[in-house]
C-alpha positions in Angstrom: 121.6 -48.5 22.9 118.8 -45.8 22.7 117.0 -46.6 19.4 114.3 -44.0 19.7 115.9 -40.8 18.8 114.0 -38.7 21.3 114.9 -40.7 24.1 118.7 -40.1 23.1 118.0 -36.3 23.1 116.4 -36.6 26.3 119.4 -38.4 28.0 121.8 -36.0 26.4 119.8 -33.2 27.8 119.8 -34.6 31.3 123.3 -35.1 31.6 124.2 -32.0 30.2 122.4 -30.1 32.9 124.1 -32.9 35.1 127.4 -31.6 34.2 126.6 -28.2 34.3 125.6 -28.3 37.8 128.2 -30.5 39.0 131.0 -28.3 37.1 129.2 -25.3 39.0 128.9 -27.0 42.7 132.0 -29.3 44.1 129.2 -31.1 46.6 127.4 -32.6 43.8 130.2 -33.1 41.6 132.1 -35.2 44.9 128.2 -36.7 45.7 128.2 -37.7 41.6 131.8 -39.4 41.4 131.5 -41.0 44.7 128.0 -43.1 42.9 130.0 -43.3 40.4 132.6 -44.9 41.6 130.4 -47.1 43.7 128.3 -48.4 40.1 132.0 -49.0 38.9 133.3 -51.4 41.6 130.0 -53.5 42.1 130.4 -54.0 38.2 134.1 -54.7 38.0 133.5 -57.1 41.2 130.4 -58.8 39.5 132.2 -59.3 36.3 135.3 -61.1 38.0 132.9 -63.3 40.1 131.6 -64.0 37.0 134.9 -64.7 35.1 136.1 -66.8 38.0 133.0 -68.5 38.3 133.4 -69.1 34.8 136.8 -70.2 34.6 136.0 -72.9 36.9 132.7 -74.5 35.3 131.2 -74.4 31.5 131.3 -70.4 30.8 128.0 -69.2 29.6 127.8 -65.6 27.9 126.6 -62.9 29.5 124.7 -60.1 27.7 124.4 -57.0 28.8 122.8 -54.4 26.7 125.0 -54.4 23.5 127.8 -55.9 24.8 128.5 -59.7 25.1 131.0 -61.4 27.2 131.7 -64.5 25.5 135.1 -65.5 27.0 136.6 -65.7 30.0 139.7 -63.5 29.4 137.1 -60.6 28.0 135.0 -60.7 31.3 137.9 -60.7 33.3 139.3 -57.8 31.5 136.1 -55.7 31.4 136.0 -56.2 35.0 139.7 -55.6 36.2 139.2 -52.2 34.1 136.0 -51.2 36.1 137.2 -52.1 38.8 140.5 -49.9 38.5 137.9 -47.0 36.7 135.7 -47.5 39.9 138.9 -47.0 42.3 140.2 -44.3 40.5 136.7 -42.5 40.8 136.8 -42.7 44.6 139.8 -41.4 44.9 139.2 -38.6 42.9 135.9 -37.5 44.4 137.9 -37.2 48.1 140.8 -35.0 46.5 141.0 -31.6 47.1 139.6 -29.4 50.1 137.0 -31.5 52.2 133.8 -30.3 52.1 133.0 -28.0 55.0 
């Protein structure tokens, strides 16, 4: 995915200063897995459109980044499983005390 070896250490820098100050404040961590959750769904709602779509025409692959959706059953899958990631994410992010 990141071929350039700097960019990778930059990423991996970000997010680790992400999660440190989402493990330190509960707002951001709730703000976090609430977009989260939201990039999870519209995936997992896209890829069964797609699937469905799919399933009723001539299925064309879809690409995206280093992963290829070549079948039916695989988008389906994919997006049944981010779908029930995304859900799970949302529900999540609104356990625990509410935020004052």
């Amino acid at each position: 995915m990141l071929e350039n070896p700097v960019a990778a250490l930059l990423f991996g820098f970000v997010l680790g200063i992400l999660m440190t100050i989402a493990l330190s404040n509960p707002h951001i961590a709730r703000a976090l897995g609430k977009i989260c959750a939201f990039v999870l769904i519209a995936a997992g709602a896209g890829l069964i459109t797609w699937a469905i779509y799919g399933g009723a025409t001539e299925f064309q692959s879809l690409e995206f980044g280093p992963i290829v959706f070549v079948s039916v059953a695989q988008a389906l899958g994919w997006g049944v499983g981010c779908l029930a990631g995304g859900v799970t994410a949302l529900v999540l992010a609104f356990v625990g005390r509410p935020p004052r």
